[in-house]
C-alpha positions as CSV (number, residue, x, y, z in Angstrom):
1,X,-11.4,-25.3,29.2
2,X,-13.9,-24.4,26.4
3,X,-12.4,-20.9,26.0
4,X,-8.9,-21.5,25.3
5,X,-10.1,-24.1,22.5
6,X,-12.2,-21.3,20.8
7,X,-9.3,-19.3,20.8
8,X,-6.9,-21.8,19.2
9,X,-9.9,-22.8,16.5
10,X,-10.1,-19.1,15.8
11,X,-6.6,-18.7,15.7
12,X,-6.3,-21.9,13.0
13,X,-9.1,-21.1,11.0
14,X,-7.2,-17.3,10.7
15,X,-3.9,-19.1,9.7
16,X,-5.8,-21.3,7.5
17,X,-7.8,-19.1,5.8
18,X,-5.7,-15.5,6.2
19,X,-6.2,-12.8,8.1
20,X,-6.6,-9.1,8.3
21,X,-3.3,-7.8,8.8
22,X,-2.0,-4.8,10.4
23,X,-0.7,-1.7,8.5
24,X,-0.8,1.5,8.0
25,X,-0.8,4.2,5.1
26,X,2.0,6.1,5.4
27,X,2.0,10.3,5.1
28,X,3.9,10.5,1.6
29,X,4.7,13.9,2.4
30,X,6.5,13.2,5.2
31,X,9.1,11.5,2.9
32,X,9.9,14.9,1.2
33,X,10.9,16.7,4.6
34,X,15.0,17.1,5.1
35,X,13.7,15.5,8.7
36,X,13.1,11.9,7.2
37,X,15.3,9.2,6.8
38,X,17.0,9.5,4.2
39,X,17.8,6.0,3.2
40,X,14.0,5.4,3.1
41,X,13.9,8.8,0.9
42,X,16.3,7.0,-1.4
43,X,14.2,3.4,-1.6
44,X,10.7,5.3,-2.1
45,X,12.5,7.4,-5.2
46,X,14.1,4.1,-6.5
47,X,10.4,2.9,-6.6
48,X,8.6,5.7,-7.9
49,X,11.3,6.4,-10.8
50,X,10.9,2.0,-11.8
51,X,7.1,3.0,-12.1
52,X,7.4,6.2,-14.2
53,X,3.8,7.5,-15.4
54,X,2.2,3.5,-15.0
55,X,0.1,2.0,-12.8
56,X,1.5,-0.2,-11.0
57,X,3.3,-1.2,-7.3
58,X,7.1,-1.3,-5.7
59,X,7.5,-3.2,-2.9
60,X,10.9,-2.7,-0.5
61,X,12.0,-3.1,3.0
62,X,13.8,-0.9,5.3
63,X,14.4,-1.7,8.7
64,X,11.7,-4.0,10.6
65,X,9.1,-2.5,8.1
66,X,7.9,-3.7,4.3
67,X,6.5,-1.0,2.6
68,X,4.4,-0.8,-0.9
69,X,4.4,2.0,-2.7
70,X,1.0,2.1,-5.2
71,X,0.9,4.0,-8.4
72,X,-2.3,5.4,-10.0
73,X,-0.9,6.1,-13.4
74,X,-0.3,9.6,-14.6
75,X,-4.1,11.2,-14.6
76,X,-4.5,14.4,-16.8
77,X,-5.4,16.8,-13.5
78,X,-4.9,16.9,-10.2
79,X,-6.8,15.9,-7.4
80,X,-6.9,12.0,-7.7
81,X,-6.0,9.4,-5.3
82,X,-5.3,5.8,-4.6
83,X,-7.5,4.2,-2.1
84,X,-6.9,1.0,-0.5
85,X,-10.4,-1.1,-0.8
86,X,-9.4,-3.8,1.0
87,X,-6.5,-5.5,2.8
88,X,-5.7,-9.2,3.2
89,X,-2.6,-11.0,4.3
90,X,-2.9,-15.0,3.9
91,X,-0.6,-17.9,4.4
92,X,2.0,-16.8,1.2
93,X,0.4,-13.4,-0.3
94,X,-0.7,-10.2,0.8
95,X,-3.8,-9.6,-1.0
96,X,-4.6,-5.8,-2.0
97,X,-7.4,-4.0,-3.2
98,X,-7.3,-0.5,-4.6
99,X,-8.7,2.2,-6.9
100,X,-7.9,5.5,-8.6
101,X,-10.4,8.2,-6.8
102,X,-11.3,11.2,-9.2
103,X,-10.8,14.4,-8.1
104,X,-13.2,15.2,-5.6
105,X,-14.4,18.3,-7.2
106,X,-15.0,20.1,-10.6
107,X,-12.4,22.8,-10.0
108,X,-9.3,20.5,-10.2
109,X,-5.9,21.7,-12.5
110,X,-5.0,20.6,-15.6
111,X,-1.7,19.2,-14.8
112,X,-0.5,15.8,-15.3
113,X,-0.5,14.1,-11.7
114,X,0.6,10.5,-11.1
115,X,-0.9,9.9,-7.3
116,X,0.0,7.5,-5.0
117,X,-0.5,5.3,-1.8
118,X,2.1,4.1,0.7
119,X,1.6,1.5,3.1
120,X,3.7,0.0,5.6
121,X,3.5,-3.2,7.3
122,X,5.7,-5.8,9.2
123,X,8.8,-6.9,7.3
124,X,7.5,-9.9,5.3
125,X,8.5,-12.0,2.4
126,X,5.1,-12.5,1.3
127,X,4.3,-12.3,-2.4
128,X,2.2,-8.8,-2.7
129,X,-0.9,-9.4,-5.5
130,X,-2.5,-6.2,-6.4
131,X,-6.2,-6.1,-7.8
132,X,-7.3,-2.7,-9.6
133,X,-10.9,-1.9,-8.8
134,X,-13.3,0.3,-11.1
């Protein structure tokens, strides 16, 4: 009897105060092969073009899946990328954390680069918040 009412307290204090939801980052360059789905092609290019050079995030859905794209900003070499720092899905919101990662070595080139993060999740309707972290 004590066990199943542990498990529904967890399970309330969860919904009350959000949970850890699950996703995952999606391979960008799986999105360039001819292989992919096409449609999904089309949405992550409709996303990316609304950004331009900013920092910044799209959010669209396709199929059973959300998915939000994450923009660094257009960074004066290669080699950066957007990590996710944390991820939180509450009552209304999902909750992100994320930063720009310099280039992980000295030898990067000097082109303009705009990197990016994609993450897919469980079609919601949630309001996504996005918090920029040094």
């Amino acid at each position: 009897m004590k066990k199943p009412m542990i498990l529904l307290l967890i399970a309330l204090l969860c919904l009350l105060n959000g949970c850890t939801a699950s996703y995952r980052v999606a391979d960008l360059s799986a999105f360039d092969s001819p292989q992919g789905n096409e449609a999904l092609q089309e949405l992550l290019r409709q996303a990316k073009t609304k950004l331009g050079v900013s920092r910044g995030f799209e959010r669209f859905d396709a199929g059973e899946s959300s998915y939000i794209y994450i923009a660094g900003g257009m960074q004066s070499s290669s080699g950066y990328s957007v990590q996710l720092k944390s991820f939180r899905e509450q009552r209304d919101a999902v909750l992100l954390r994320v930063r720009v990662n310099p280039p992980p070595r000295a030898n990067t080139l000097p082109a303009q680069h705009n990197p990016g993060l994609l993450l897919q999740m469980n079609k919601t309707s949630k309001q996504v918040h996005v918090q920029w972290t040094p």
